[in-house]
PAZAPA-4460 file (N, C-alpha, C; in steps of 0.05 Angstrom, whole numbers, plus 32768, in hexadecimal, padded with zeros to 4 digits):
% residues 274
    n_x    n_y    n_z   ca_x   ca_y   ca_z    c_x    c_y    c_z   seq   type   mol
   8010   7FE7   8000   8000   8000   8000   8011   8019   8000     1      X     A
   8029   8017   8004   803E   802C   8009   803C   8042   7FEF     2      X     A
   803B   8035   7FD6   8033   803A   7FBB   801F   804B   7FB5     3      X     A
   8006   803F   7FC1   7FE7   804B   7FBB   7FEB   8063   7FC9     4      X     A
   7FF5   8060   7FE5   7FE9   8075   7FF5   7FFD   808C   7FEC     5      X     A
   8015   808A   7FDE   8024   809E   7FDA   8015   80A6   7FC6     6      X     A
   8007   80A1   7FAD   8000   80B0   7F9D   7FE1   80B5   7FA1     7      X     A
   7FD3   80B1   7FB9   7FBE   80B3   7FC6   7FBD   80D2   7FD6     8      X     A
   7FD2   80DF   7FD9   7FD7   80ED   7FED   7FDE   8103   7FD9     9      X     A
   7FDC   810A   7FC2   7FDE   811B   7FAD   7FBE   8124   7FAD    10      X     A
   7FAC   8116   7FB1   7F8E   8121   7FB4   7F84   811C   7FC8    11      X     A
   7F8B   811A   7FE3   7F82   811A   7FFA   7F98   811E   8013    12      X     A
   7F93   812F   801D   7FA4   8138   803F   7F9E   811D   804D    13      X     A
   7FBA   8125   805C   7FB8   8107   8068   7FB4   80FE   8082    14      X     A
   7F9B   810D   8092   7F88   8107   80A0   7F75   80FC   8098    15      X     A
   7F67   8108   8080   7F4E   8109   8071   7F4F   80F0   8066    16      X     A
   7F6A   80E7   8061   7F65   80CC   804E   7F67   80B2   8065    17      X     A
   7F7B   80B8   807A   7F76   80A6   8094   7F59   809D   8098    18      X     A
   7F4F   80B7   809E   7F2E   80BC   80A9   7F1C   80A9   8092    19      X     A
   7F25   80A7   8087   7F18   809C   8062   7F1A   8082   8061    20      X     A
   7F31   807A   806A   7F38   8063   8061   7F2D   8050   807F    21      X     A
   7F2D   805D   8099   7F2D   8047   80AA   7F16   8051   80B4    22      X     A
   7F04   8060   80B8   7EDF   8066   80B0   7EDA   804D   80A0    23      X     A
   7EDE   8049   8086   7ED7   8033   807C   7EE3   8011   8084    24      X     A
   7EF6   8014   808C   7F05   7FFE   809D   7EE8   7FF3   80A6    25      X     A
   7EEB   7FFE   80C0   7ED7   8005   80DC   7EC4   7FFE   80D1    26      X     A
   7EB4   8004   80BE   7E98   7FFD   80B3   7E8C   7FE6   80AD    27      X     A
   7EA5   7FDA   8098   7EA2   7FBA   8092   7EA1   7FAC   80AC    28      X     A
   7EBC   7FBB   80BE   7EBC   7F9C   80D2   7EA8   7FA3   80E2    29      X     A
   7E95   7FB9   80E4   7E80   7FAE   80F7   7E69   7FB2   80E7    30      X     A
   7E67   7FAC   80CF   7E59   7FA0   80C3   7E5A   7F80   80BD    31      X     A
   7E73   7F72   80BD   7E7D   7F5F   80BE   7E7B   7F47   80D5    32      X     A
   7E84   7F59   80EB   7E81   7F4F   8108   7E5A   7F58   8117    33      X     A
   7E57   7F61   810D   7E30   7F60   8115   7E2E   7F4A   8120    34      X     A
   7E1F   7F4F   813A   7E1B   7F35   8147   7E2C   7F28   8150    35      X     A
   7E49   7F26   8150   7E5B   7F16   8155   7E67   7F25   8178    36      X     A
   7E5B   7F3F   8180   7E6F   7F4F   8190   7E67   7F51   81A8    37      X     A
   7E55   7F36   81AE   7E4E   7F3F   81C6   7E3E   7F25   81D1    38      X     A
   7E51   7F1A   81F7   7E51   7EFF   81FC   7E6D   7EF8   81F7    39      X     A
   7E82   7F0E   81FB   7E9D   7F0C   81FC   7EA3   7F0C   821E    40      X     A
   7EB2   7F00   8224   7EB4   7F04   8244   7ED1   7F23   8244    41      X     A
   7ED0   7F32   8251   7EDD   7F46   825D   7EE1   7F5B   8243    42      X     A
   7EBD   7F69   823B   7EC3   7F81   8222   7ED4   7F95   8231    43      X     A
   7ED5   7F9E   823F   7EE3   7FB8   8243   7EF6   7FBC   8243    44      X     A
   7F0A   7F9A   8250   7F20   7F95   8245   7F2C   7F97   8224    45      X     A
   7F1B   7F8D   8218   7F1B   7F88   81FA   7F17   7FA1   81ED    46      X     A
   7F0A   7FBA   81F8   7F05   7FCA   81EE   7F12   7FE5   81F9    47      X     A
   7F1D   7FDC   8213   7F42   7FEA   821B   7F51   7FE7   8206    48      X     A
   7F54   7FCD   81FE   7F6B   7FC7   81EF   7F64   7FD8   81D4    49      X     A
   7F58   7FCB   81CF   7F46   7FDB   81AD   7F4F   7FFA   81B9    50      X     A
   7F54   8008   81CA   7F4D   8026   81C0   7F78   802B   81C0    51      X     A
   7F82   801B   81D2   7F9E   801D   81D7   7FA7   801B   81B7    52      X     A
   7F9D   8000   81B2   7FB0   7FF6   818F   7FAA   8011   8182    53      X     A
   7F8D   801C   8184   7F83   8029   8168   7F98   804F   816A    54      X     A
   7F92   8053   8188   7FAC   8069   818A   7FC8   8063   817F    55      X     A
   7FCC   8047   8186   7FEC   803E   8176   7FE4   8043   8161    56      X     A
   7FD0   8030   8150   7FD3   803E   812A   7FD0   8051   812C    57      X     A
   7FBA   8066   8127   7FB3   8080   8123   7FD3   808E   812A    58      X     A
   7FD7   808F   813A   7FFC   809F   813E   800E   808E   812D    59      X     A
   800D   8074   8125   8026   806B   810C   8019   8074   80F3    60      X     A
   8001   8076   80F4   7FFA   8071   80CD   7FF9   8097   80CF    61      X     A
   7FED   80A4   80DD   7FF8   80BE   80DE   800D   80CA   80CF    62      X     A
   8026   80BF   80E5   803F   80C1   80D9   8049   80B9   80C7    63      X     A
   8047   809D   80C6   8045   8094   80A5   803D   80A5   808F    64      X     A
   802C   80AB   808F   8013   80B8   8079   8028   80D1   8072    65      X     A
   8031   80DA   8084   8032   80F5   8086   8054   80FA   8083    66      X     A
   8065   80E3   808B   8080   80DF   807F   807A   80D7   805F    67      X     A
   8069   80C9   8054   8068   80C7   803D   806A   80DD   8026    68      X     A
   8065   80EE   802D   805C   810E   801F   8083   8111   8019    69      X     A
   808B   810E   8029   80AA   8118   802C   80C3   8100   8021    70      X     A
   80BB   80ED   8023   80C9   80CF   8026   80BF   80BB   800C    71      X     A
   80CE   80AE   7FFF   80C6   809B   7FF0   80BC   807F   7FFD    72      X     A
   80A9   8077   7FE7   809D   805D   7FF4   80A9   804A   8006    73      X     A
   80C3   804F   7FEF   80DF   8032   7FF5   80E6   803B   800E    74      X     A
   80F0   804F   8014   80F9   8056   8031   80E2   805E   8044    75      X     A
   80CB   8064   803C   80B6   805E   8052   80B4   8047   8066    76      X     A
   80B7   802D   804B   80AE   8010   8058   80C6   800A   8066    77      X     A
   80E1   800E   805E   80EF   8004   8063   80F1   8013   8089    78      X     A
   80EE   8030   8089   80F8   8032   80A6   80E4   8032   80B4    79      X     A
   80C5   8021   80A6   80B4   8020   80BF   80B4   7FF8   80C4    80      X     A
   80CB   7FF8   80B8   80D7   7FDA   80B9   80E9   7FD8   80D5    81      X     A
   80EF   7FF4   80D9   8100   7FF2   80F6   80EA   7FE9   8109    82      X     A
   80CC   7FF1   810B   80B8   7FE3   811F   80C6   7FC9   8125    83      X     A
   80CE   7FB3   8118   80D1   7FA7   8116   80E8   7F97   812D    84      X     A
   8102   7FB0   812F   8115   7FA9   8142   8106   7FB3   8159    85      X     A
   80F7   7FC9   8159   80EA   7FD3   816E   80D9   7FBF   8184    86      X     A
   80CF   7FB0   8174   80BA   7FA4   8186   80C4   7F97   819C    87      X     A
   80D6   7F80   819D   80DF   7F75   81B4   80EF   7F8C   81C7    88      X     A
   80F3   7FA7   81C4   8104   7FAF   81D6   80EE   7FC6   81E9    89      X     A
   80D3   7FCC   81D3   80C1   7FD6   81EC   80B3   7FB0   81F4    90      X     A
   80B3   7FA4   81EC   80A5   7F89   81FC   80B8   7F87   821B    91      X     A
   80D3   7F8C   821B   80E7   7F92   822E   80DE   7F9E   8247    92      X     A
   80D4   7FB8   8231   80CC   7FCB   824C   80B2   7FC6   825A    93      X     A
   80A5   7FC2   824C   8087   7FB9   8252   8089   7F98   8265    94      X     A
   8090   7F86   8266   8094   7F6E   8271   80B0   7F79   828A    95      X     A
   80BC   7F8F   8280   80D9   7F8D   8295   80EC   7F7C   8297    96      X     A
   80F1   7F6E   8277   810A   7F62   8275   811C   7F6F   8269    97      X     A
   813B   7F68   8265   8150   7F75   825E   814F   7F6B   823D    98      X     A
   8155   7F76   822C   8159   7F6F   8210   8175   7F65   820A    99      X     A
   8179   7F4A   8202   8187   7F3C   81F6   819C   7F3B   81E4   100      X     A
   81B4   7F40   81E5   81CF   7F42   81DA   81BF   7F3C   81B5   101      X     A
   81B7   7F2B   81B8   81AF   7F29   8195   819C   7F45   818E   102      X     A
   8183   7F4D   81A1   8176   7F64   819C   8186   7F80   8197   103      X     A
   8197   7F7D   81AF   81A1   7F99   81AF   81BB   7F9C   8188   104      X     A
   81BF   7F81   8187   81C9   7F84   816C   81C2   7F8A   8156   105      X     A
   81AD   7F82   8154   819A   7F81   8142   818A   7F9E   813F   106      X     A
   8185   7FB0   814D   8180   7FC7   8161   8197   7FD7   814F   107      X     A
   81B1   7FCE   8156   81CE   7FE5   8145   81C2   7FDB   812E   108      X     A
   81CA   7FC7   8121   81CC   7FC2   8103   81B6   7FD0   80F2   109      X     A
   819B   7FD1   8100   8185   7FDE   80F5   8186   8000   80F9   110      X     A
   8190   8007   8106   819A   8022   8108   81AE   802A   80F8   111      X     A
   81C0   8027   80F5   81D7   801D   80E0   81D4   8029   80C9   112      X     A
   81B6   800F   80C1   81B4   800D   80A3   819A   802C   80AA   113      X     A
   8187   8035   80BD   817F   8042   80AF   818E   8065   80AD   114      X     A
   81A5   805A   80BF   81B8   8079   80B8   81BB   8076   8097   115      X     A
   81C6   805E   8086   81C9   805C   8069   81B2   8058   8061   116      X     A
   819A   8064   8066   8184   805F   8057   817A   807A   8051   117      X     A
   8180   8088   8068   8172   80A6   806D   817F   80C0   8073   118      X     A
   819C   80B5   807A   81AA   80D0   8075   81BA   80D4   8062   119      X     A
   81BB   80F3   8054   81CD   80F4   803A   81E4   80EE   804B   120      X     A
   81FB   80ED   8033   8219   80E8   8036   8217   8108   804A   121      X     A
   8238   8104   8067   8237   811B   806E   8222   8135   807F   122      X     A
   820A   8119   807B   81F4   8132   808C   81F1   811A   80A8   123      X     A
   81E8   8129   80BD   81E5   8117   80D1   81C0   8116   80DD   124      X     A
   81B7   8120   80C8   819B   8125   80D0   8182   8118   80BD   125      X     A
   8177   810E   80C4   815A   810E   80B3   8149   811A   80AA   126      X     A
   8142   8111   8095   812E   8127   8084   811A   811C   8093   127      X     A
   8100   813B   8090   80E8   8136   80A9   80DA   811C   809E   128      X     A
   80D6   8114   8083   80C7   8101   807E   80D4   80E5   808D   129      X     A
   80F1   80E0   808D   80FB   80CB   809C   80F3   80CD   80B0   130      X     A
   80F8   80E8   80BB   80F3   80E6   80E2   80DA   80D9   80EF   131      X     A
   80C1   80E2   80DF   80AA   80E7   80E2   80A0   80C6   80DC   132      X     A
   80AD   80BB   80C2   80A2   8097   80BC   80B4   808A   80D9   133      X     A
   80D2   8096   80E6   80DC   8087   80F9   80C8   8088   810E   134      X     A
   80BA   80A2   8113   80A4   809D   8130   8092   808F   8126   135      X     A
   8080   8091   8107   8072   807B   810F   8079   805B   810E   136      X     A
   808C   804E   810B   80A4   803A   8117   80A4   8034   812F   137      X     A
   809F   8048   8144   80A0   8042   815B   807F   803C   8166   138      X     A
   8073   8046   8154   8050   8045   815A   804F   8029   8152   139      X     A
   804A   8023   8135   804E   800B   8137   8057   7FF8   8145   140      X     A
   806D   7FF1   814F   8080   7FE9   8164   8062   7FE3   8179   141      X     A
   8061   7FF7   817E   804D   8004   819B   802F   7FE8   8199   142      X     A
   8026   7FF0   8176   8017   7FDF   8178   800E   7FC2   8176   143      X     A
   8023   7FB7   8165   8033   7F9E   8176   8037   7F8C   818E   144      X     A
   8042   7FA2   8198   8040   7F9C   81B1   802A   7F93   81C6   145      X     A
   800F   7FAA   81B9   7FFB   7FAC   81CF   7FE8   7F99   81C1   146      X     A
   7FE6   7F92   81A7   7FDA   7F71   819D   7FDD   7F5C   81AE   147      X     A
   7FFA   7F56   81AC   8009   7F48   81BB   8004   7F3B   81D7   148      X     A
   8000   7F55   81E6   7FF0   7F5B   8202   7FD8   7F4D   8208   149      X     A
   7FCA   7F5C   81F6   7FAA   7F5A   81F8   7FA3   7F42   81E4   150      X     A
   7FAA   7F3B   81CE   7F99   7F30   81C1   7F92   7F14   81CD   151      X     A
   7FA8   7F01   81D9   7FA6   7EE9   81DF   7F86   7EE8   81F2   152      X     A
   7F81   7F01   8205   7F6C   7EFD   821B   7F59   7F05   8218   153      X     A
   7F4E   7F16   8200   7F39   7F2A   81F8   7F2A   7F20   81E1   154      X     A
   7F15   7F29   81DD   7F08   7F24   81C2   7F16   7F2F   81A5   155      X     A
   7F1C   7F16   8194   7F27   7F26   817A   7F19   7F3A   816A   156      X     A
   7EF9   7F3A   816A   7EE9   7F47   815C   7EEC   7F60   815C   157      X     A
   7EE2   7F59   8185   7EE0   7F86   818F   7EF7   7F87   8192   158      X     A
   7F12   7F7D   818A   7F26   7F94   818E   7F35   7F91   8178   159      X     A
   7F2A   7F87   8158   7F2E   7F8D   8141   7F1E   7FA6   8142   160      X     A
   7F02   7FA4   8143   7EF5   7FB7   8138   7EF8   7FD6   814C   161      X     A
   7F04   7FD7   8162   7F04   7FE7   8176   7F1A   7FF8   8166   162      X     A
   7F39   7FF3   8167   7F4A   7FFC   815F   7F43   7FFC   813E   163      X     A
   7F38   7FF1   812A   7F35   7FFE   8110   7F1E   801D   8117   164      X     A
   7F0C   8018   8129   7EFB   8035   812D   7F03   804A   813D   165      X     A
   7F20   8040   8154   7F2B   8054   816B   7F39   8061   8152   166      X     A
   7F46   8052   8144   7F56   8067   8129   7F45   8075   8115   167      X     A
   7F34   8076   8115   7F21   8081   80FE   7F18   809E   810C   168      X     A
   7F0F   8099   8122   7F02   80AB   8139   7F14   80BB   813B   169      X     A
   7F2E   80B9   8145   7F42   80CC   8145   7F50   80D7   8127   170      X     A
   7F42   80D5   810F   7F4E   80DC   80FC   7F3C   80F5   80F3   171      X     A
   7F1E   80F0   80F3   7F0A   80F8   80EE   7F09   8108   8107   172      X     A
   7F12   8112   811B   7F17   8125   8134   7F29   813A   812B   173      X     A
   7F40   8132   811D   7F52   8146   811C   7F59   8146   8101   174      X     A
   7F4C   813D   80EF   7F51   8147   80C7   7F51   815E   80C1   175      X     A
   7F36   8169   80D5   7F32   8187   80C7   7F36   81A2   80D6   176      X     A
   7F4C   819B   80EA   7F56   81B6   80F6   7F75   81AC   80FD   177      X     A
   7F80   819B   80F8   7F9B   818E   80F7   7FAC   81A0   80E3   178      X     A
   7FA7   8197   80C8   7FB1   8199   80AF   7F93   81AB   80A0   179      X     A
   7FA3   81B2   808A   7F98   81C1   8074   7F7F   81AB   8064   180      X     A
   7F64   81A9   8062   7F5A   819A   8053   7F54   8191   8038   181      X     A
   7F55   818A   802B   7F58   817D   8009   7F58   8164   8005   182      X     A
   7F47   8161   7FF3   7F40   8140   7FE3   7F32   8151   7FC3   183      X     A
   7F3B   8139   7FBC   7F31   813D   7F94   7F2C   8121   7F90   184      X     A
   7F15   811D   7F91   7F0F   80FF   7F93   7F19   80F0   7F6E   185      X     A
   7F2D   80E3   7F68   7F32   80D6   7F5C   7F38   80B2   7F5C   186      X     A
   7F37   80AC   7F45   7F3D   8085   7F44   7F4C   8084   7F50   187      X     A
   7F68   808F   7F4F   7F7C   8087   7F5F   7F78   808F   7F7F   188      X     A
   7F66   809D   7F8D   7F5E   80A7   7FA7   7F50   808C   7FAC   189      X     A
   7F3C   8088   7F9D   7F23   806C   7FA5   7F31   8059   7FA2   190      X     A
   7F44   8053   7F8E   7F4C   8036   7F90   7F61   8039   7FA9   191      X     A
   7F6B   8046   7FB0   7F86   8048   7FCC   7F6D   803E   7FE4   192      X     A
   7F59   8049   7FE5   7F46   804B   7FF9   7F3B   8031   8000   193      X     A
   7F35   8029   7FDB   7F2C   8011   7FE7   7F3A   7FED   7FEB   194      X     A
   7F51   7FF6   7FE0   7F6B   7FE7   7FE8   7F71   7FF1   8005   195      X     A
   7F6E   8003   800D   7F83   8009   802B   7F6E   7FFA   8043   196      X     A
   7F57   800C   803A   7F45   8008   8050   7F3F   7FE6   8052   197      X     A
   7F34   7FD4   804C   7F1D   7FC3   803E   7F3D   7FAB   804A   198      X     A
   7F4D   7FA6   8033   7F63   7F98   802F   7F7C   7F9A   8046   199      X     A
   7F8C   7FB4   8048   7FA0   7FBA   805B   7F94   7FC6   8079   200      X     A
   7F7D   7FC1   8074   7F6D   7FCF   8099   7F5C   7FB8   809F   201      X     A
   7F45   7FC2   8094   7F32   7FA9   809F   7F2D   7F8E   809C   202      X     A
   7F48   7F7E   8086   7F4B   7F65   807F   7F6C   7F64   809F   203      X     A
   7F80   7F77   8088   7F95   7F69   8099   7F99   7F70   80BC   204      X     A
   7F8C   7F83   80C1   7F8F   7F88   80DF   7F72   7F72   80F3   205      X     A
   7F6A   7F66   80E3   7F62   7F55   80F2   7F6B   7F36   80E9   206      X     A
   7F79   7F33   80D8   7F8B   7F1F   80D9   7F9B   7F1D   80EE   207      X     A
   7FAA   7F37   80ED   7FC1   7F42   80FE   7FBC   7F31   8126   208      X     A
   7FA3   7F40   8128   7F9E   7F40   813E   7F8E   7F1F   8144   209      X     A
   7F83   7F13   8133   7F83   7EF9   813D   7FA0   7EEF   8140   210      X     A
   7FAC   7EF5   812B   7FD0   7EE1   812A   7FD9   7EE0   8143   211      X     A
   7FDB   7F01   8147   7FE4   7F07   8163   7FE4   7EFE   8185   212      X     A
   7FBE   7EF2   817A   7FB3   7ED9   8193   7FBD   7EC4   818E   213      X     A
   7FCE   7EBA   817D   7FDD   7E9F   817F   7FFC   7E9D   8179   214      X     A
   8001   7EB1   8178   8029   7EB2   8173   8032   7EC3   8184   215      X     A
   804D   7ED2   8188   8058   7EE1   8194   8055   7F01   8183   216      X     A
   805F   7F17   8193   8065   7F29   818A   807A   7F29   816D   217      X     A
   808C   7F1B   817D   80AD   7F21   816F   809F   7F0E   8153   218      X     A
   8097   7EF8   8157   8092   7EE9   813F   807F   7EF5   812B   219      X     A
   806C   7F09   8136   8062   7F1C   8128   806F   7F33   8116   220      X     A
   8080   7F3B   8124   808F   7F50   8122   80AB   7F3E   8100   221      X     A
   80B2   7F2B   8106   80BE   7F1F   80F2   80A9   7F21   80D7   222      X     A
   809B   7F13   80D5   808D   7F11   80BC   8087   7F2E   80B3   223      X     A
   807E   7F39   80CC   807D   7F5B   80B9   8095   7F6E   80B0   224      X     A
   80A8   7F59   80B1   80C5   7F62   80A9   80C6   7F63   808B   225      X     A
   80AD   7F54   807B   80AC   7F4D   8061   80A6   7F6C   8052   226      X     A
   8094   7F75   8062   808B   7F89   805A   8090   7F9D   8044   227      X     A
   80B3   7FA6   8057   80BA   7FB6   8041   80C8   7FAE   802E   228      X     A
   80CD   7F91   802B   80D2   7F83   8014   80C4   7F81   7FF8   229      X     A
   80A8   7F7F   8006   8098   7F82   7FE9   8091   7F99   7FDD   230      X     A
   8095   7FA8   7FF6   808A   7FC7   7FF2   80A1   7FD6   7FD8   231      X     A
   80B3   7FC8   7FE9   80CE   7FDF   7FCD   80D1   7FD0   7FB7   232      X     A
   80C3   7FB0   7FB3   80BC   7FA1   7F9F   80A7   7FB8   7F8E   233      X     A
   8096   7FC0   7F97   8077   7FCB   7F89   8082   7FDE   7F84   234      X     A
   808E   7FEB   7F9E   8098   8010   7F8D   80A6   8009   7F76   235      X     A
   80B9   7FFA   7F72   80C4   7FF9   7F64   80BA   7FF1   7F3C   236      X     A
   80A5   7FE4   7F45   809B   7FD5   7F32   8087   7FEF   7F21   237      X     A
   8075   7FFA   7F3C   8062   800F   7F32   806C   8030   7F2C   238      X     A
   807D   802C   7F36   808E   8051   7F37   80AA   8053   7F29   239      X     A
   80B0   8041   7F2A   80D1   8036   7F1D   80E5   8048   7F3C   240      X     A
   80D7   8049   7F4E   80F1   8056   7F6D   8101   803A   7F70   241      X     A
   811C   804F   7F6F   8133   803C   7F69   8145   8044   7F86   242      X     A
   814C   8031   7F9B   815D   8032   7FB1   8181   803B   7FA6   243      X     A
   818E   8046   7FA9   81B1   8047   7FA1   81BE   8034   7FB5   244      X     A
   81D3   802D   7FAA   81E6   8016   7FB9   81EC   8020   7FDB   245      X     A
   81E6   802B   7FE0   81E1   803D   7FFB   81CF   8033   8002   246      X     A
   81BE   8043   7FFC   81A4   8037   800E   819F   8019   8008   247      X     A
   81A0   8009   7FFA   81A4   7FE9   7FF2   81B1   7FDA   8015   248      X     A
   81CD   7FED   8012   81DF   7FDB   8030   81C6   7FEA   8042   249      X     A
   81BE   8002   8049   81B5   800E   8063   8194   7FF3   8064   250      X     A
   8186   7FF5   8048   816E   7FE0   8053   817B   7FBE   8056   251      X     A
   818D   7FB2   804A   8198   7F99   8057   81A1   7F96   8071   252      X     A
   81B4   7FB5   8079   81B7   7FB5   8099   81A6   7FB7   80A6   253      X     A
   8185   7FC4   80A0   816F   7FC3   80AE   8162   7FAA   80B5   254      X     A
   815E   7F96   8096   815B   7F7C   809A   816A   7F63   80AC   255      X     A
   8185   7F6B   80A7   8194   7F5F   80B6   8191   7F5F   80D3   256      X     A
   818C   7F79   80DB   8189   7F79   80F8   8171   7F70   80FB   257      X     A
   8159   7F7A   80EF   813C   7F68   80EF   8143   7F4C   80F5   258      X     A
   8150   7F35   80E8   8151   7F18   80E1   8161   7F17   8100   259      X     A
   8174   7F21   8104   8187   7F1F   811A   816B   7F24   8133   260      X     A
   8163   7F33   8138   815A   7F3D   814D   8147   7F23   814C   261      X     A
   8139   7F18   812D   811E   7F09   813F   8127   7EEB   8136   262      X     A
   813D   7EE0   812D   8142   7ECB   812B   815D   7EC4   8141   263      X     A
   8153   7EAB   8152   8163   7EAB   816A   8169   7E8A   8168   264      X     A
   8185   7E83   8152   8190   7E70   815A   818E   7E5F   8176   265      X     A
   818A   7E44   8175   8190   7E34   8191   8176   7E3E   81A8   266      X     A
   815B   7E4C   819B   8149   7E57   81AD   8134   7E3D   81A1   267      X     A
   8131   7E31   8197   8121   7E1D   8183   8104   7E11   81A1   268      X     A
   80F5   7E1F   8191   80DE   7E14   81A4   80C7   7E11   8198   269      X     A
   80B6   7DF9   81A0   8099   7DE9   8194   8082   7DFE   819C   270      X     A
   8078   7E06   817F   805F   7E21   8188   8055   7E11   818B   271      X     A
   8042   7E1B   81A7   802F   7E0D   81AE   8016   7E10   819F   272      X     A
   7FFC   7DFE   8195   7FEA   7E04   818A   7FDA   7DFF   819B   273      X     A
   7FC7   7E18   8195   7FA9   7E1F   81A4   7F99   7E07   8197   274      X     A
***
């Protein structure tokens, strides 16, 4: 989606299209889930959780959205691929364990690569669109984590559909006194919309969040390491954005520390099945 929404954001501000895309999320799944949301044991729990995740997205896809304007697709995905080292080291803080000689490596190497991803030769700073996709990296991260938490004990339904509507609610709050307003409703606006919303919201974030009731964080956090793999696959395919031998080593050192951080030689253990 890294693709759509960059040339999505040429006819719509990027509250307005948040508000757009996860309004309609929200709609299907409780159009979807009818009847299903109620005769869960502990809603308020479930619907704590639902409002925690949906503040995590709404503050990553925010920043996202809004580093996109500044940042190419390829380097969008790739440094909100740092979520990725992120996650086990807020799971750290949150549980109060120490992070692991392999984490904290994995932690440099991904820092590393996104100094060669995002800073020119000679500058020591980031352009705002980097800065801005690195915080939402850490949102993400954030929301990870609190799946993680909650999903194993809560209802999957109300706290799919809680956090796809806590993020809609807060988009549609602050679209139209945040930022400047504008949309030009075009094909390329409706088709981003209805790929983002429908497909990348209200299909995969409730995938997400059942997965999450049966695996770990970190094992989560690996597979979405793919992410920006395919993503600079598509940019590439749909836009012709081409990475330089620079940024090439800075996203393999990102990966690298990704693989390092969530693959743990000699840790070999039988998932348990529900």
């Amino acid at each position: 989606t890294f693709v759509l929404v960059k040339l999505a954001l040429a006819n719509a501000s990027t509250l307005l299209f948040l508000a757009l895309r996860f309004s309609l999320a929200a709609l299907v799944l409780g159009l979807f889930f009818a009847g299903r949301l109620t005769g869960f044991p502990a809603p308020k729990r479930s619907i704590a959780a639902g409002c925690a995740a949906g503040a995590c997205l709404f503050l990553g896809y925010y920043l996202q959205t809004a580093g996109l304007r500044l940042t190419s697709p390829s380097k969008s995905a790739f440094l909100t691929a740092l979520s990725v080292v992120m996650v086990p080291l807020l799971a750290s803080i949150v549980y109060r364990s120490v992070p692991s000689s392999r984490e904290a490596a994995g932690a440099i190497l991904a820092a590393g690569g996104l100094a060669l991803l995002t800073l020119e030769p000679g500058s020591l700073h980031l352009n705002r669109g980097d800065a801005l996709t690195l915080g939402c990296a850490m949102a993400f991260a954030a929301h990870v984590v609190v799946l993680g938490h909650f999903a194993p004990s809560v209802s999957i339904e109300l706290l799919s559909l809680t956090q796809v509507a806590v993020t809609a609610a807060l988009a549609l709050a602050s679209f139209w006194w945040a930022e400047p307003v504008h949309i030009r409703w075009t094909g390329s606006l409706l088709a981003a919309l209805a790929v983002t919303g429908l497909l990348a919201t209200a299909l995969a974030f409730t995938v997400q969040t059942w997965a999450q009731s049966r695996t770990s964080a970190t094992r989560t956090a690996l597979i979405l390491a793919l992410e920006p793999v395919f993503a600079w696959i598509m940019s590439a395919l749909a836009t012709g954005d081409r990475l330089s031998r620079r940024n090439l080593l800075g996203a393999a050192l990102i990966l690298a520390g990704i693989v390092m951080n969530e693959l743990k030689p000699g840790e070999r253990k039988v998932h348990q099945q529900s």
